[in-house]
N, C-alpha and C positions, 0 to 999 in steps of 0.2 A: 119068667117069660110066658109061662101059661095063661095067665091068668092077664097080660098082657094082651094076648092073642086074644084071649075070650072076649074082653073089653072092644078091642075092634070088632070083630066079629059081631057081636051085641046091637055094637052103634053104627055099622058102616053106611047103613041106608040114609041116617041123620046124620054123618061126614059128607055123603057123596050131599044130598038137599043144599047142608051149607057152602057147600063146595060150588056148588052148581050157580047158587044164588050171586056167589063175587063174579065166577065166569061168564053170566049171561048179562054182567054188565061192561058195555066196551070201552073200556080204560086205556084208549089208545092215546095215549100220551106225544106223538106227532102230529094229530089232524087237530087243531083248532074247536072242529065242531063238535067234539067228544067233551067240553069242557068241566060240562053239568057233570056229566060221567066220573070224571076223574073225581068230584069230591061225593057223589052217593058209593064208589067203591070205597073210597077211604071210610065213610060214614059206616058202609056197610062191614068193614073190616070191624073199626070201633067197636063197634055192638058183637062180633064174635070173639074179639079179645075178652069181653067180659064176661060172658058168658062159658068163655071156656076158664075163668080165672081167676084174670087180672083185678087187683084191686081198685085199678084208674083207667080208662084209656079216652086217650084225647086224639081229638081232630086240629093240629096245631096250621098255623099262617106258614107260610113260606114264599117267597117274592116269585114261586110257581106255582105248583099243585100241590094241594095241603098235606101235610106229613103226621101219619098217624104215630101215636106216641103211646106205648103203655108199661104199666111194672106189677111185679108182685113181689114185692120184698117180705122175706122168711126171715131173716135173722139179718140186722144191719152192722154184723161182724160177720157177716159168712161172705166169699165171692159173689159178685156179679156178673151175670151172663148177659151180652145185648145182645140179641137175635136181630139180624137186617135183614131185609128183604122189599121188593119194590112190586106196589099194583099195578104198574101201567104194562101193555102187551103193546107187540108189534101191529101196525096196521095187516088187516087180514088178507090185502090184494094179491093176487089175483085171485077172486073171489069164485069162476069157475073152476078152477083146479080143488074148490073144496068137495069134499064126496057127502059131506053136512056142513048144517050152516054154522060158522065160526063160533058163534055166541048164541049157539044152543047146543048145549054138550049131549053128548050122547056115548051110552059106555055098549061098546061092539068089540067082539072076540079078547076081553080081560081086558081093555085101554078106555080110557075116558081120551072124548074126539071132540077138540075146539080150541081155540085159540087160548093160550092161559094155563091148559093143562097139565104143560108143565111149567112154561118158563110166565111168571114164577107164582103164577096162584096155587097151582098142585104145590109145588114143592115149598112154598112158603105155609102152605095147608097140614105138612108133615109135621115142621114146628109147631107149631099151634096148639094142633090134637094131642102132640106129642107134652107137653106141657101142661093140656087138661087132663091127660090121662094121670101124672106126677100129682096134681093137684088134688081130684078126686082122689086119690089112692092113699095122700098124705103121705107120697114120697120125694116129694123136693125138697133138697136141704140147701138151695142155690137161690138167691136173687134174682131172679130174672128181669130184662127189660127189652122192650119191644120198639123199634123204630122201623116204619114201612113206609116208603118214596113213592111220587108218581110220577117219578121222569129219569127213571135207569135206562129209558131204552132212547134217550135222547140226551144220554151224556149227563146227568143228574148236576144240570149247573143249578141249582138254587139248594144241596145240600149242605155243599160246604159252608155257606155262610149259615145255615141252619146250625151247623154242629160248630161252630166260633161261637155263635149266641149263646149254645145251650151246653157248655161244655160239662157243668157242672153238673145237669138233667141227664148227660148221656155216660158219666162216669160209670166204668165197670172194670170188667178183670178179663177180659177176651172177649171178643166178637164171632158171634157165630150164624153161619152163611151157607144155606141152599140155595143155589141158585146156580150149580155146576152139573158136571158131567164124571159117570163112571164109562170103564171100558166096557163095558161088558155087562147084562143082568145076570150072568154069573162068573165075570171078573170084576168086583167091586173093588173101586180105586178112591183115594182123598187126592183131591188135588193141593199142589204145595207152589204152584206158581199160574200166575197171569201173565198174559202177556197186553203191555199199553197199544193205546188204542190214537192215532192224528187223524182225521177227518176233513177233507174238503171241498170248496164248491167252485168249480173254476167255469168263465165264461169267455168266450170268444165271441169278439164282434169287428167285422168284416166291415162292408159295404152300410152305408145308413139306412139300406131297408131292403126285402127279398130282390133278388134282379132275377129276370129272364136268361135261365140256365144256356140260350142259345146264343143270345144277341150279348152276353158276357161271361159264357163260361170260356175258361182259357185265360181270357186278360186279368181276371179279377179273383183273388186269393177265397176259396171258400173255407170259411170257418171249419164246419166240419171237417173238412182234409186238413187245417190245419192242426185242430185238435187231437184228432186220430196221431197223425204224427208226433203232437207233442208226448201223449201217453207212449207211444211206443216207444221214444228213446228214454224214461226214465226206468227203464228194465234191459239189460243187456241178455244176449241170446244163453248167459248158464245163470239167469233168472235171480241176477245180481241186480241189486238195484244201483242205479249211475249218480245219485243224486248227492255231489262233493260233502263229505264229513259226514255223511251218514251212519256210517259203519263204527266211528272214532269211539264211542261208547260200549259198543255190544262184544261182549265177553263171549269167550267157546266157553261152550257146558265142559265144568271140570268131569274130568275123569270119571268117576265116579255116580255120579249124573248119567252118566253115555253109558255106564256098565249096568246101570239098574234100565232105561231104555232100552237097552239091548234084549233085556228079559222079559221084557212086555211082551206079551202073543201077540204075535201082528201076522195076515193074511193078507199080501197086497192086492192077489187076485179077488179075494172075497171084498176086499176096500172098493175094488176101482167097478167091482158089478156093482155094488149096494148105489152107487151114483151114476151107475151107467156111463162109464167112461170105457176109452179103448187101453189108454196109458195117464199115465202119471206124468205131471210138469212140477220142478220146484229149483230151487238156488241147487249149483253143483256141488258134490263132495258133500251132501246131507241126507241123512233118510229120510223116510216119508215122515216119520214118528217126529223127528228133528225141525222136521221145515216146519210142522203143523201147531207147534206148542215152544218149542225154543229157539227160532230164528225169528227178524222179522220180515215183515210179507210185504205187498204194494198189490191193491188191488184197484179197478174199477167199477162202483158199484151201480153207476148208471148212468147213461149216454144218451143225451137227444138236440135234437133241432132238425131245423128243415121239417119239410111236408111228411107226414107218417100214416096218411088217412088211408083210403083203397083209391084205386086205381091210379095212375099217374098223373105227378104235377112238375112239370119241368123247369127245378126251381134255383137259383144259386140266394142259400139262406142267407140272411143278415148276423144269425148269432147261430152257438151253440154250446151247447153246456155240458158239464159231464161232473160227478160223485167219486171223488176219491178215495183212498183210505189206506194207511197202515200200520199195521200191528206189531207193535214193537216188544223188545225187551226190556227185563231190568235193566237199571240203569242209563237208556236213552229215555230223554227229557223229552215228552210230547211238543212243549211250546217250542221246545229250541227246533224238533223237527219240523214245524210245524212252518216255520221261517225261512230252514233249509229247502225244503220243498216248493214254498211259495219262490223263493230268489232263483229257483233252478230254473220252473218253469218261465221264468220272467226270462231271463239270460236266453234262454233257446229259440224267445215268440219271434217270429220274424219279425219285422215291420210292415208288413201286410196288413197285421191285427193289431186288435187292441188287448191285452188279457186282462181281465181281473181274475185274481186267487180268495177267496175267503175261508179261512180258518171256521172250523164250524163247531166241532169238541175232540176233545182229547182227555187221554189221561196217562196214568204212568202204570208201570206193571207192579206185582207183589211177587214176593218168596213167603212161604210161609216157615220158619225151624218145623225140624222133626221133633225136637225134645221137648220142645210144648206139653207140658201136661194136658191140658187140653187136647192139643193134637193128639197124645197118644189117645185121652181118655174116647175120643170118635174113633181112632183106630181099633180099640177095643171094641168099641157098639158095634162097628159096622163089622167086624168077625163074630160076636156073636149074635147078629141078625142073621148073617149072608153066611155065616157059617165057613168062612173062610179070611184069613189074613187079608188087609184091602193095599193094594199097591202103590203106594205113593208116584205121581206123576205131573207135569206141568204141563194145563192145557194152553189151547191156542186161543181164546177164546178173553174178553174184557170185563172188568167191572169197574172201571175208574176211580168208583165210591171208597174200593180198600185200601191202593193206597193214599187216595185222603184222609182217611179215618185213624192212622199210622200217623200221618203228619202233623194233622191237626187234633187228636185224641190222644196220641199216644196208646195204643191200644193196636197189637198183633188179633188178624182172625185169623180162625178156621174153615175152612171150605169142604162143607161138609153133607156134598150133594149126589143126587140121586138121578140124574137127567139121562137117557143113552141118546146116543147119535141117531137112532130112530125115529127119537119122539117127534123129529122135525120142526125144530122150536123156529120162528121165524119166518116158516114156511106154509103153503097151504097141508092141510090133513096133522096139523101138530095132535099130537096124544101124549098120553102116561099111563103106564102100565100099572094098573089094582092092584099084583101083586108087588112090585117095587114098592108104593104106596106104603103096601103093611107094613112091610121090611122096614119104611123108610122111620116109620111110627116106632118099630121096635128100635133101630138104631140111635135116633133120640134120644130116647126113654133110657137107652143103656147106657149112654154118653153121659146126661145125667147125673145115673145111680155111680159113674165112677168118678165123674169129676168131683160130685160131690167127697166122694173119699180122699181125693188128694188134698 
């Protein structure tokens, strides 16, 4: 582990350069005019997989953004490890709330500050290093294979037909995955479950074009009021969701489950400052830990129409639109909710409106086993990085890609991530913390040295 440390220490200044180089490219995988972007970050990934290693790495087609591809095969009787991870970042809006600008990193009080830094170029940066460090050292005895996406954060619809094509190119023995969350930078936790993810875009349309709030508000159904009410009844007041056959899939956390949660350190008043909240809302008869990672949720992620400029327009809109979304459990079927959802809201539109629902992505959730060799051999790494046992937990939180990569690979991951709830991934001001970084390189590196022993 020493001599591990010294090796970072040595090159941190040429990790943080290359590090910086993928993050000041904006790989936002939602906006359209990022397009060129999306494939100079995959290009620019390519050229760091080789450099830290790799005996190939390719910039491959995909009916989206092009999918980086690399390997370094040691011995083709020993395991394979395929490392995932995705280039593309969230849109960085609202762009005043940044305190620096997104995509120009900047490292203040131990965090690197930009979009990226953690989710997922930092944390995909841990692998990486973590795998040239193996390589220089002539300590991997593991195959390695590298597949990197640029549309995770848009529901990664052109992987799966990537990974049917190439079933044979993405063959290995586990999948291994940062791009999660610990409790704590000194409660280090593996996550062992996801929760799915249904997405949608619903529109209300009214009247054939804006009317004159006076001369027809009253007579004439305004979208917006109806919408508002439509969202409001698919939640009942103990934060139950109403939407028939919903619930028919989702299992209570056995026993078991609920006894190891229970021993999670949790501070509700330190929870509800860190967000600035007064109180807590969620489904009744669950705790916070409960609602956040093993129930599922109904959220709305964005809401407009009508006049929104400055000063007053007295208006009765023509449409309105609003971002749905919820996160499900194992076991419920994203498309099947995805239908539920849409026939619910159809059934309750008045006839005032007109609604469209559009289904936008989804995906299903994961469990990961404990007994996973794998799984433990990260359990192990990340105890003797973090110098403490890490706590197995299920967050709240999506990656739709894993259990794709289960159904159509046949292949269990590990989620084997390094992210806190501070970095504010998604948000403005996101970071990652230099020393988790280290950590994350040692934890790696030590996953590795034991996998390869199993």
């Amino acid at each position: 582990m020493k001599d591990l440390q010294q090796y970072i220490a040595a090159h941190e200044q040429k990790m943080l350069d290359d590090l910086f180089s993928l993050i000041r490219i904006p790989s936002v995988s939602a906006q359209p005019e990022h397009h060129d972007d999306m494939l100079a970050c995959a290009e620019r990934w390519a050229q760091l997989l080789t450099e830290a290693g790799a005996d190939e790495a390719l910039v491959m087609p995909s009916k989206g953004n092009p999918i980086v591809f690399a390997q370094k095969t040691v011995d083709p009787a020993a395991p394979t490890v395929l490392v995932y991870a995705h280039y593309d970042v969230m849109p960085p809006e609202p762009l005043e709330l940044w305190k620096s600008q997104p995509f120009e990193p900047e490292v203040r009080d131990g965090h690197i500050w930009a979009r990226g830094a953690d989710d997922d170029k930092g944390q995909s940066f841990i692998q990486v290093k973590a795998f040239e460090y193996l390589v220089r050292s002539g300590l991997l005895a593991n195959n390695v294979k590298f597949i990197f996406e640029g549309e995770e954060e848009i529901g990664s619809p052109s992987l799966e037909g990537f990974c049917q094509e190439h079933k044979e190119l993405l063959q290995a023995d586990v999948i291994l995955v940062s791009d999660t969350s610990m409790l704590g930078a000194d409660l280090p936790s593996l996550t062992t479950g996801l929760r799915g993810l249904a997405y949608w875009e619903v529109e209300v349309t009214g009247p054939n074009r804006d009317l004159h709030s006076g001369h027809f508000g009253g007579a004439v159904a305004n979208p917006i009021n109806v919408l508002c009410s439509l969202i409001a009844q698919v939640t009942d007041a103990d934060g139950r969701i109403t939407v028939p056959g919903f619930y028919d899939d989702v299992e209570e956390l056995p026993a078991a489950e609920k006894e190891m949660l229970a021993h999670i350190p949790f501070d509700e008043e330190k929870y509800k400052a860190a967000i600035g909240v007064k109180a807590l809302f969620g489904e009744k008869g669950y705790s916070t830990l409960e609602r956040n990672s093993c129930r599922p949720s109904f959220d709305v992620c964005g809401i407009w129409g009508g006049y929104t400029g400055e000063g007053a327009k007295t208006v009765l809109p023509s449409k309105a639109y609003a971002k749905l979304s919820c996160r499900l459990v194992p076991h419920q079927d994203h498309e099947q909710i995805a239908r539920l959802m849409a026939d619910y809201l159809q059934s309750i539109a008045p006839d005032t409106v007109q609604l469209k629902v559009t289904s936008l992505h989804g995906g299903q959730g994961y469990v990961c086993p404990i007994h996973l060799s794998a799984y433990q051999a990260a359990e192990r790494g990340f105890e003797r990085a973090f110098g403490k046992k890490p706590l197995a937990v299920r967050r709240g939180g999506s990656i739709p890609i894993i259990a794709t990569f289960e159904q159509v690979l046949g292949i269990k991951t590990v989620l084997m991530g390094f992210g806190l709830e501070s970095d504010a991934i998604h948000s403005p001001n996101e970071n990652f913390s230099l020393d988790i970084f280290r950590k994350g390189v040692e934890a790696v590196v030590e996953f590795y040295l034991e996998y390869g022993k199993a």
